[in-house]
C-alpha positions in Angstrom: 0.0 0.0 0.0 1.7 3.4 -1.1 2.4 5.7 2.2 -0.2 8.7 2.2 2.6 11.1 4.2 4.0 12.8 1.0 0.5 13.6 -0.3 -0.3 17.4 0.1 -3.8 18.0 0.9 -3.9 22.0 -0.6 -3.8 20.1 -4.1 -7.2 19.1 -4.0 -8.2 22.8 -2.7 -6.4 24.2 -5.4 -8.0 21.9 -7.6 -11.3 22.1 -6.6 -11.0 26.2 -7.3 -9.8 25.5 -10.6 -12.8 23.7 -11.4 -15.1 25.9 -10.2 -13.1 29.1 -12.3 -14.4 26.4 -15.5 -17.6 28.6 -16.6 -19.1 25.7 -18.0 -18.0 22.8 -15.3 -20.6 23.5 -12.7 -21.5 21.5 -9.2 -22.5 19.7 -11.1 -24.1 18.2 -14.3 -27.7 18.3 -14.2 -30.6 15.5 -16.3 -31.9 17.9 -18.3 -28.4 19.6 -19.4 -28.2 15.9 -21.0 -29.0 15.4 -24.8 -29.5 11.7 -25.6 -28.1 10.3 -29.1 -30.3 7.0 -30.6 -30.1 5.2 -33.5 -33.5 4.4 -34.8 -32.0 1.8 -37.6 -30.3 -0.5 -34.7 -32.7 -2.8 -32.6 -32.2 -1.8 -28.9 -31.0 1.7 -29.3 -34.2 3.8 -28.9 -35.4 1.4 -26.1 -32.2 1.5 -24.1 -31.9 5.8 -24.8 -35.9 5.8 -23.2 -34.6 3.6 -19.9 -31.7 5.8 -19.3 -33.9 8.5 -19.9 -36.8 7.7 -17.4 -34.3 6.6 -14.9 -32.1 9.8 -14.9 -35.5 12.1 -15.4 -34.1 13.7 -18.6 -36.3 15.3 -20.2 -38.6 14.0 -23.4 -37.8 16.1 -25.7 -33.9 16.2 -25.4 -33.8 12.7 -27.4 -31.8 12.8 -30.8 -33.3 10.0 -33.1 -30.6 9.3 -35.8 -30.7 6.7 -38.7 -27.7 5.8 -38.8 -25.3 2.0 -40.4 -25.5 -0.6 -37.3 -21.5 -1.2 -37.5 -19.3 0.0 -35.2 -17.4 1.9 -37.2 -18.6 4.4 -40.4 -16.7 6.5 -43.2 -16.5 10.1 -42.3 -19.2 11.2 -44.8 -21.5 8.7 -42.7 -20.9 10.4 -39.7 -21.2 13.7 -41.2 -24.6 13.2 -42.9 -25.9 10.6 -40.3 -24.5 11.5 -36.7 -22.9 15.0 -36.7 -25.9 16.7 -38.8 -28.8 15.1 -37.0 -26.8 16.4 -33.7 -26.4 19.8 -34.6 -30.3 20.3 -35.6 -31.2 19.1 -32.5 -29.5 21.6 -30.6 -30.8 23.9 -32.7 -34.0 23.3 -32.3 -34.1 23.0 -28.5 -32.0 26.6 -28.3 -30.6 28.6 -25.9 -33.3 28.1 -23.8 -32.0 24.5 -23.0 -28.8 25.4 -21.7 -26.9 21.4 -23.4 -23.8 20.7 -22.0 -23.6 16.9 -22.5 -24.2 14.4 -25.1 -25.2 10.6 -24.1 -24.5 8.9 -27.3 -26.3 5.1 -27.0 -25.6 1.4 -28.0 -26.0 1.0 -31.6 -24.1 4.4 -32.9 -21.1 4.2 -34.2 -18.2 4.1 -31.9 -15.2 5.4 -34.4 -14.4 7.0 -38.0 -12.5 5.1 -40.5 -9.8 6.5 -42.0 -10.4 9.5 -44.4 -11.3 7.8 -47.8 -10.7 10.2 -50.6 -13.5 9.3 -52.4 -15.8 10.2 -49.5 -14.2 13.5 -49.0 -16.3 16.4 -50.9 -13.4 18.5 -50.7 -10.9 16.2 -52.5 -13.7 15.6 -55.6 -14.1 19.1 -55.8 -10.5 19.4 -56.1 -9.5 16.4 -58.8 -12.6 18.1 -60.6 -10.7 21.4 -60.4 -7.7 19.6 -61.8 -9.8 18.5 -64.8 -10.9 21.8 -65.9 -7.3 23.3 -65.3 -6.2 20.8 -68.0 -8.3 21.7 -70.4 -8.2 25.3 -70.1 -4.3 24.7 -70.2 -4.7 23.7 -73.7 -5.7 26.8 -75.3 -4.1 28.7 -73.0 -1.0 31.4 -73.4 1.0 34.0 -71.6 0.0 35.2 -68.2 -3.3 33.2 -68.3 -0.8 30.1 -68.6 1.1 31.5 -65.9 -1.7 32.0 -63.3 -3.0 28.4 -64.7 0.1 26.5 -64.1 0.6 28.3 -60.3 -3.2 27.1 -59.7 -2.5 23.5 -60.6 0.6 23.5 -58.8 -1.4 24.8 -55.3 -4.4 22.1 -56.2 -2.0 18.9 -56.8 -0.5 19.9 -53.8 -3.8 20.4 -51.5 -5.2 16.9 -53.0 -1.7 15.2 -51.9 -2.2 16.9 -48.3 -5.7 15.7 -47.9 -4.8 11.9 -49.4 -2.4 12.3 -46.4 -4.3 13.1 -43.7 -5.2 11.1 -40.7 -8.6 11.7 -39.7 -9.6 8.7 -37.9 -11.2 9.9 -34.6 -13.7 8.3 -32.0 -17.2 9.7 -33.5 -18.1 10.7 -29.4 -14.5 13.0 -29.8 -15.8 14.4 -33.1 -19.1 15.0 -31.3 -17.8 17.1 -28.5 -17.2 19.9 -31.1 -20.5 19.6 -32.8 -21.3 23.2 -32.4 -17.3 24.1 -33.2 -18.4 24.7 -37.3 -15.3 23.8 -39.4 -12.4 22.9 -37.6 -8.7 20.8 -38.7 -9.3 17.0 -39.4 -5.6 16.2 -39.6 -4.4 15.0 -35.9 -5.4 16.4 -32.4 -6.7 19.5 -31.1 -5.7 21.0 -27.4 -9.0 20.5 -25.4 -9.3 23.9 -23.7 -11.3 22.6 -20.7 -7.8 20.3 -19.6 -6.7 21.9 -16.8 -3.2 21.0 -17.8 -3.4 23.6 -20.7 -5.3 26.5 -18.7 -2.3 28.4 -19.1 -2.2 28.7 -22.9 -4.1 29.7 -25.9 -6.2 27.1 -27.4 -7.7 27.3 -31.3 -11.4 25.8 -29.7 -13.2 27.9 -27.6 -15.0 26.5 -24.3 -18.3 27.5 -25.4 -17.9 25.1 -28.3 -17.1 22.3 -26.3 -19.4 19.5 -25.2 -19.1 16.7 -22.8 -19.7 13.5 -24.4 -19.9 10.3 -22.5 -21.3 6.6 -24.0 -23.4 4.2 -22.9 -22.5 1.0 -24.8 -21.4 -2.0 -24.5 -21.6 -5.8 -25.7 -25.2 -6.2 -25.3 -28.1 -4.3 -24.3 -28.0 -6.3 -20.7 -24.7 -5.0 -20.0 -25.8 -0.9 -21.1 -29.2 -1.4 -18.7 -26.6 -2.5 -15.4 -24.1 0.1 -16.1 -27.6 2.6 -15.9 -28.5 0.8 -13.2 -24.8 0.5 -10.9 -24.6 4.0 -11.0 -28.1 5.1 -10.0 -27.5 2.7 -6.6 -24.1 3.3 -6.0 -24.5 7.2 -5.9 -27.1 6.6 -2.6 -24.2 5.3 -0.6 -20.8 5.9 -2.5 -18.8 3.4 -4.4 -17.4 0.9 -1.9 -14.4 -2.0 -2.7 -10.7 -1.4 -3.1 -8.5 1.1 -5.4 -5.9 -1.0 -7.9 -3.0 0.7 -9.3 -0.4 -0.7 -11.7 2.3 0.7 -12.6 5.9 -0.6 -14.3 8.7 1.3 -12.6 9.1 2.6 -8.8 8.4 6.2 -8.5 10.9 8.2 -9.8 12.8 10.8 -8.1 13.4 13.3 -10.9 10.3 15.8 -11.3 10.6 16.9 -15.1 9.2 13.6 -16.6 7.6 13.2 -20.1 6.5 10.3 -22.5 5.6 7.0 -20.6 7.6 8.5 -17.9 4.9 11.1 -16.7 2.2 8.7 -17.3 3.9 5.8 -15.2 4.6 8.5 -12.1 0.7 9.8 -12.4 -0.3 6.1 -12.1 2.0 6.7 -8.9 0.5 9.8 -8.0 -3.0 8.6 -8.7 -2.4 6.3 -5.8 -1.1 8.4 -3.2 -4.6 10.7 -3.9 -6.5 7.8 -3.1 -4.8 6.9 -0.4 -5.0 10.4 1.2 -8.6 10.7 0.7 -9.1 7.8 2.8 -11.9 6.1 1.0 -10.6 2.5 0.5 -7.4 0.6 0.8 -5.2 1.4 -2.1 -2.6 -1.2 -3.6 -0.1 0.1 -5.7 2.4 -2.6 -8.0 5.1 -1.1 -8.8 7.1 -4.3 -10.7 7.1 -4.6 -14.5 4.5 -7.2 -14.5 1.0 -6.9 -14.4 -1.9 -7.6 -12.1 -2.5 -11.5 -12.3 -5.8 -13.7 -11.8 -6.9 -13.3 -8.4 -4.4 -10.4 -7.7 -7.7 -7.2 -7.4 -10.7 -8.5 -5.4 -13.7 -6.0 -5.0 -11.8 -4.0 -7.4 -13.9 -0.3 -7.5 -10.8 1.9 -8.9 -7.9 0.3 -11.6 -5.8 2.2 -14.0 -2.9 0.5 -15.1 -0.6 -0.4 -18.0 0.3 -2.4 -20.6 -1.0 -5.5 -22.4 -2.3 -4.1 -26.0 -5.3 -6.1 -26.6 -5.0 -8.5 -24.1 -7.0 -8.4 -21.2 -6.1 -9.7 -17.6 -8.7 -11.3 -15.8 -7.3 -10.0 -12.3 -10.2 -8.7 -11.2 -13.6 -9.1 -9.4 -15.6 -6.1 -10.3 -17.5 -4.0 -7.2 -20.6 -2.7 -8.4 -19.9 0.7 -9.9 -16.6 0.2 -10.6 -14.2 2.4 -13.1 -11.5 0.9 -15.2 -8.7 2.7 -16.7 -6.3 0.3 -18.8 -3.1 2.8 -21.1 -2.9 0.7 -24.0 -3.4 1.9 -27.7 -7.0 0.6 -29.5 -8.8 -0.6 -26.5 -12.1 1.0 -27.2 -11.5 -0.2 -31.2 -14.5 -2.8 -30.3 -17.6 -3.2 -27.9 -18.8 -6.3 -30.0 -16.7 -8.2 -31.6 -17.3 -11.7 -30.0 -13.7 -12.7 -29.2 -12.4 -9.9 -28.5 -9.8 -9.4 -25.9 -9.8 -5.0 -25.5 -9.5 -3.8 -21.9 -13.1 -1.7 -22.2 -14.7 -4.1 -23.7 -13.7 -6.7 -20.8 -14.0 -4.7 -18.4 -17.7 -3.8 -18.9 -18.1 -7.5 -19.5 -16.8 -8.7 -16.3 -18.8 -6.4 -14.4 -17.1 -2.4 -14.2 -19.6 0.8 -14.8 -17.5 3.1 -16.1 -14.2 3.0 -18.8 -12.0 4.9 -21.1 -10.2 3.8 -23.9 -9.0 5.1 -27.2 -10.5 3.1 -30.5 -6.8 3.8 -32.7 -3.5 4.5 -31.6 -3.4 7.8 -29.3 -0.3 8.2 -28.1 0.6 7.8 -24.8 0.3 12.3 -23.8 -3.5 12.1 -25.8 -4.8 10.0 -22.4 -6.2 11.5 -19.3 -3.1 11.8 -16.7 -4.4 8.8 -13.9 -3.9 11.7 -11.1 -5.8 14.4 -12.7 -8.5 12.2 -13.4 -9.0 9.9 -9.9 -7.8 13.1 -7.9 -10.8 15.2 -9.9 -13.1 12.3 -9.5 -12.4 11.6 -5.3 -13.7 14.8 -4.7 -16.6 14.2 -5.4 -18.3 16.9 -6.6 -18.0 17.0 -10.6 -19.7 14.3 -12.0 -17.9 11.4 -14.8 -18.4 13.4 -17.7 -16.8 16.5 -15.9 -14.3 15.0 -14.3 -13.1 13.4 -17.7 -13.7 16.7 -19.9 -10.9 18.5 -17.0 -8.3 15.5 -17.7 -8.6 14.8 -21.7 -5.9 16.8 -23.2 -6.7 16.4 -26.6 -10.5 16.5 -28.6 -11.3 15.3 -32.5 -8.9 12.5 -31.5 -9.3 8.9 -29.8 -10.5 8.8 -26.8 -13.9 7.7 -25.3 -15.7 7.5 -22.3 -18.3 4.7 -21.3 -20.5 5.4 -18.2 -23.3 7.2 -16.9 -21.8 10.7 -17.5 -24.5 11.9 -14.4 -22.5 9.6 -12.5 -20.9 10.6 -9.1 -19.6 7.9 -7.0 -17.9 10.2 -4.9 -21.3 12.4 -4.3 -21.5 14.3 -1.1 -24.0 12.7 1.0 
């Protein structure tokens, strides 16, 4: 069990004030600040979105019915037309009047964006059909009309080969969290400017443009209905069982840390907040090897590192438990049968609550374990919020699977 001496209690103060500075993070997420996201064209979808929704008392009319494919993962054009679109009217229509800061997006939407496909890019068509036209007028052309011609080609050819190289896979619930951002850079990451870690510098997105976006999914609709269902009870006394932290490497003595590094000392540090709040009995493993069966009984806390894709049966789940597993692509399936991804297994075996990226994040695009247990333990943000404060990066990887209402921590 890590030592709770070193752990200064004016962090969580100071934490706690930055939080409440966060115009948009209130104390805390309320039901009918929730917009819930169903598709109509998958069986289950609509009926689960209704449960959550009588169960959490969101309002009736803050259901988003979208038809969208019934496969976990869709071309960006798909999500554009069928997800983001939908979305966006929605909000719309309900106004400022509904005052929206989270979207619940349900079991049967897709969970990530394929890699950009030229042919399903509008902007790429529009510029190969440029192309075409420059040819021809290149024909018949002479003297400074050639001139300007030729530059243009030269500016198009090398627009299409940018866009033929740009990465924009993302988690569709990333994309989502921007849905009122208008048009924004596909290629790679952008800094989330909620992360507290960034509150210090200029961000291109603006907070007002920002939403929380949690997902309730999962393998089957029995598994969605309990993680509904854990959190409700759980929040009437507090989620009881034991904290399990994993880490690779004893705490390091050096303070500027980066890369796998950082994230290995804030699984350390993760600890030690736990510990100090005095909640539950903490064990931190500090050896290169992971958490073996039997190892994490009445398991309510884990974060841990690394088996890509392979999941260890260690635990036995408490009832509203949260898993956090730093390994690349283990939100990239909720379904697949065989399937071996920590958030899949997780919810499977019995946690509430996950994170996981669905393609290769990088280790600095996950939530730092500290920030995110320390944010949580206080109690008085909710999942969503908690998260939004500790995701550095948005448009990216990363998801979140829970009740995002969720507060296991909640002041009684």
């Amino acid at each position: 069990m890590p030592s709770c001496a070193s752990q200064n209690p004016v962090k969580f103060f100071t934490l706690l004030a930055c939080l409440l500075l966060c115009p948009a993070v209130g104390l805390a997420l309320e039901p009918d600040e929730v917009l819930v996201v169903a598709n109509a064209r998958a069986k289950d979808s609509l009926a689960l979105a209704e449960y959550y929704m009588q169960r959490r008392k969101i309002p009736l009319d803050h259901l988003v019915r979208i038809g969208a494919n019934w496969k976990e993962h869709c071309s960006r054009q798909e999500y554009n037309d069928d997800i983001r679109d939908p979305v966006r009217k929605a909000l719309a229509r309900l106004g400022k009047e509904h005052r929206i800061r989270c979207l619940v997006v349900m079991y049967g939407v897709p969970l990530a964006i394929r890699p950009l496909d030229p042919q399903d890019n509008q902007q790429q068509l529009q510029r190969k059909e440029r192309l075409q036209a420059l040819s021809k007028e290149e024909a018949g052309a002479s003297g400074q009309r050639l001139v300007a011609i030729l530059a243009e080609r030269r500016q198009v050819e090398q627009e299409l080969a940018q866009g033929e190289k740009m990465d924009s896979r993302a988690a569709a619930d990333s994309e989502l969290a921007l849905v009122l951002a208008g048009d924004y850079p596909l290629e790679g990451w952008l800094p989330n400017p909620y992360y507290l870690g960034f509150r210090q510098q200029q961000t291109l997105l603006k907070r007002d443009a920002v939403l929380m976006v949690s997902r309730l999914d999962g393998p089957d609709p029995d598994t969605v209905r309990r993680l509904i269902d854990d959190a409700l009870l759980v929040e009437k006394e507090g989620l009881k069982g034991r904290a399990y932290f994993d880490a690779r490497w004893p705490k390091p003595a050096e303070k500027k840390l980066d890369g796998y590094a950082l994230y290995d000392a804030s699984i350390h540090a993760a600890a030690e907040h736990v510990c100090a709040g005095g909640r539950m009995e903490v064990r931190l493993d500090a050896r290169g090897e992971l958490f073996q069966a039997g190892d994490c009984p009445d398991a309510a806390l884990y974060c841990g590192w690394y088996s890509l894709g392979r999941y260890v049966d260690a635990f036995t789940w408490a009832r509203g438990a949260i898993g956090y597993h730093i390994a690349s692509s283990e939100c990239a399936t909720l379904k697949q049968k065989d399937s071996q991804v920590w958030c899949k297994r997780m919810l499977e075996d019995g946690a509430a609550a996950a994170i996981g990226p669905v393609y290769e994040p990088y280790v600095q695009a996950f939530p730092p374990p500290d920030l995110f247990f320390s944010t949580l333990l206080e109690g008085y943000l909710s999942l969503a919020e908690s998260y939004l404060v500790s995701l550095p990066y948005l448009s990216w990887q990363m998801v979140l699977i829970g009740d995002p209402l969720y507060q296991p921590f909640k002041p009684q």
